[in-house]
Backbone as CSV, one residue per row, in Angstrom:
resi,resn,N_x,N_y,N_z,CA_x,CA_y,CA_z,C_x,C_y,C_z
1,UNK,0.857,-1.164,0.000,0.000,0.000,0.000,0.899,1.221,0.000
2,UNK,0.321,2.269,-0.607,1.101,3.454,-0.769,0.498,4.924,-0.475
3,UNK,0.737,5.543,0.446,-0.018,7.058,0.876,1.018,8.083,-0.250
4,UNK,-0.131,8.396,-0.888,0.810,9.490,-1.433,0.772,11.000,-0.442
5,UNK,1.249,12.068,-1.146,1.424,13.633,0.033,-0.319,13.619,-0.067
6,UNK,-0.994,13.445,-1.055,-2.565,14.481,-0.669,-3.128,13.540,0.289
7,UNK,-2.715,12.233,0.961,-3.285,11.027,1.826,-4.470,10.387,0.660
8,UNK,-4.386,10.373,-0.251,-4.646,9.431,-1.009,-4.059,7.896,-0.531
9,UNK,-4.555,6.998,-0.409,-4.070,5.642,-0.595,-4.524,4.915,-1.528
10,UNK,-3.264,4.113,-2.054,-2.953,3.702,-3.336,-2.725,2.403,-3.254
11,UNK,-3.861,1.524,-3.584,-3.555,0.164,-3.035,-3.006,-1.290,-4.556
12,UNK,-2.358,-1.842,-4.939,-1.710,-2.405,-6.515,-2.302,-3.809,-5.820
13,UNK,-2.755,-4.048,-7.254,-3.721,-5.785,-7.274,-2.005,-6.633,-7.343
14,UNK,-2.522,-7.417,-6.778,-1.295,-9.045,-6.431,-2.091,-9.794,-6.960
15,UNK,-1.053,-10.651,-7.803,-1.832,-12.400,-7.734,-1.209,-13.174,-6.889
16,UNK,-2.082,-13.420,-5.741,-1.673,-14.277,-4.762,-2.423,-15.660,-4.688
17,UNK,-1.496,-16.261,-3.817,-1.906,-17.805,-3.676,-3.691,-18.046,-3.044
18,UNK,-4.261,-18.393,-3.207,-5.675,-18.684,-2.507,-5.875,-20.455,-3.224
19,UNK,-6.783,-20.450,-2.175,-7.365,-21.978,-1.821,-8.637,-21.970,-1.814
20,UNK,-9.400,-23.326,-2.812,-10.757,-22.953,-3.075,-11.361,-24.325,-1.843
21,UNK,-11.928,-24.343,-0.737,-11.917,-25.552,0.175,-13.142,-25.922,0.192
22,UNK,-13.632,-27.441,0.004,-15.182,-27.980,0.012,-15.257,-28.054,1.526
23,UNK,-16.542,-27.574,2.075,-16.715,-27.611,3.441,-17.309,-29.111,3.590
24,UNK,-17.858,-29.925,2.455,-18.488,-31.373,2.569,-17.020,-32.447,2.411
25,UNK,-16.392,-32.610,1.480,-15.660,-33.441,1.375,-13.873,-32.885,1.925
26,UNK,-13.649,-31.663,1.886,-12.480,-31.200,2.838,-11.285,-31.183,1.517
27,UNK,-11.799,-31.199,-0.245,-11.114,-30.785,-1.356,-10.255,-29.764,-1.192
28,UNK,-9.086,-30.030,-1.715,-8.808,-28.383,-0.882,-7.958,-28.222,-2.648
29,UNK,-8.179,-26.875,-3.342,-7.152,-26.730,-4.321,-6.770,-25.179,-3.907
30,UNK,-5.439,-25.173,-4.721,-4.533,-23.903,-5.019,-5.002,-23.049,-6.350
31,UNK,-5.089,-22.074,-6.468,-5.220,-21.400,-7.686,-4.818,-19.929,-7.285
32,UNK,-4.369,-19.220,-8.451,-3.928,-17.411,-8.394,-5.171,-16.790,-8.336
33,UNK,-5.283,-15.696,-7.765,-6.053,-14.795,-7.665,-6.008,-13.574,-7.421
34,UNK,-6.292,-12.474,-7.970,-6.096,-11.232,-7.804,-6.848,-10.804,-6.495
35,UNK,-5.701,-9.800,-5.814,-6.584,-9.914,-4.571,-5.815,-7.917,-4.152
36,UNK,-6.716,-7.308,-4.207,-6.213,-5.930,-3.642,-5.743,-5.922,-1.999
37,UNK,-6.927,-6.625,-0.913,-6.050,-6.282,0.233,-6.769,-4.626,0.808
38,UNK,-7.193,-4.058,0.069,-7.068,-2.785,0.416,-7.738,-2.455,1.761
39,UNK,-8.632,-2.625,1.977,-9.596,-2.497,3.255,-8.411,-3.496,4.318
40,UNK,-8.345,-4.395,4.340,-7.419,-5.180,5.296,-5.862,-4.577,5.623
41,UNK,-5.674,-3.894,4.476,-4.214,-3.302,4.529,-4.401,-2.349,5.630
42,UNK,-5.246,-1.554,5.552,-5.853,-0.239,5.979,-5.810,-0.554,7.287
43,UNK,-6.695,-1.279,8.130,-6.991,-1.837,9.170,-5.924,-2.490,9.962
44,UNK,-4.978,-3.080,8.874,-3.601,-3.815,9.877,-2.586,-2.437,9.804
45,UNK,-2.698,-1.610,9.206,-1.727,-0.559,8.942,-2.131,0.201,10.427
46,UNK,-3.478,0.790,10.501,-3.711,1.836,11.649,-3.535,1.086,12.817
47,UNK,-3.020,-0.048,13.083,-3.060,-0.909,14.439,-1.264,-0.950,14.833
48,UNK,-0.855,-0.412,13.710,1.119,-0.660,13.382,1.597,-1.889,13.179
49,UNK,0.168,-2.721,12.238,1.311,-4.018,11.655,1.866,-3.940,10.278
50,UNK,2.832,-4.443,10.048,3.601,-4.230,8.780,3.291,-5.798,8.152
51,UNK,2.235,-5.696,7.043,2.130,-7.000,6.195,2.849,-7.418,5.637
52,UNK,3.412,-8.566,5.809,4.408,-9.758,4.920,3.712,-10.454,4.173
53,UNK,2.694,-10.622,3.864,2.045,-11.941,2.952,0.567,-11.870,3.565
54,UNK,-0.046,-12.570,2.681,-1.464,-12.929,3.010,-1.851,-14.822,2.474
55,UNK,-2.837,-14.946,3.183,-3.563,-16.345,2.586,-4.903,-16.274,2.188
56,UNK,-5.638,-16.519,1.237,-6.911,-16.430,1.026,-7.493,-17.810,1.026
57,UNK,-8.721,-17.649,1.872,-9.307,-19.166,1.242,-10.762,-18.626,1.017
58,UNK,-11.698,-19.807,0.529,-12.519,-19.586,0.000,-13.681,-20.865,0.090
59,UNK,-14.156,-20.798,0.905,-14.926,-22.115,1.417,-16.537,-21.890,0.985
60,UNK,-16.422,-23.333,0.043,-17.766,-23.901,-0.224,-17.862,-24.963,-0.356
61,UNK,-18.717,-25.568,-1.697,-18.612,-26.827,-2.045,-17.947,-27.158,-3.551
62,UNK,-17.813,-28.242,-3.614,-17.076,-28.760,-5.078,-18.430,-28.978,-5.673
63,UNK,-17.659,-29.224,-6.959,-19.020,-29.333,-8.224,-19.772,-30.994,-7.632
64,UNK,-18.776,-32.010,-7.554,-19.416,-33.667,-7.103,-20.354,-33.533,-5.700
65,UNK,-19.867,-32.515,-4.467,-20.344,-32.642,-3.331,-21.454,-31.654,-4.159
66,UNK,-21.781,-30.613,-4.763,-23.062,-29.947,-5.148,-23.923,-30.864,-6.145
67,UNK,-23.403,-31.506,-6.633,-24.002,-32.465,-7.432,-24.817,-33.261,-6.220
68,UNK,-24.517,-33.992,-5.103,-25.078,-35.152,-4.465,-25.919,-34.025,-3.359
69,UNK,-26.070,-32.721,-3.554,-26.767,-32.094,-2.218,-27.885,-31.016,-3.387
70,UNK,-27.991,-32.026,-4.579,-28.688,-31.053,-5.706,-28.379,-29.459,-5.811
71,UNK,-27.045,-29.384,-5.784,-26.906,-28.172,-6.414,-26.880,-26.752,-5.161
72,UNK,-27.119,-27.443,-4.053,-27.323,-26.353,-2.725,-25.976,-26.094,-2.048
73,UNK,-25.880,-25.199,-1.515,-24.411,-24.883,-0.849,-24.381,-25.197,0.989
74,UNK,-25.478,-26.158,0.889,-25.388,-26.461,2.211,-24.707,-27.923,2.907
């Protein structure tokens, strides 16, 4: 993240690592994803943490576990 002089903040998209996880069968994959951060940057910044990395995950179901629960995300 970047403050410029007018306190503008200036936040640059990453492709970072994220994980797509089935909450039914416990699938877990890797894939890139663009991820700004910006609101979270913001929030760990005014507390005085300095971000090294992030993890994203992303929990639902797989296409086979939505298949056998007809298509519901429960």
């Amino acid at each position: 993240m970047t403050v410029v002089a007018d306190g503008e903040v200036r936040v640059a998209v990453a492709v970072v690592a994220a994980r797509l996880v089935c909450r039914r069968c416990g699938r877990d994959e890797n894939v890139a994803a663009e991820f700004t951060g910006g609101a979270c940057l913001t929030v760990a910044e005014a507390r005085g943490f300095v971000v090294d990395g992030a993890e994203v995950a992303f929990d639902g179901r797989c296409p086979p576990c939505r298949a056998v629960t007809g298509g519901r995300n429960t």
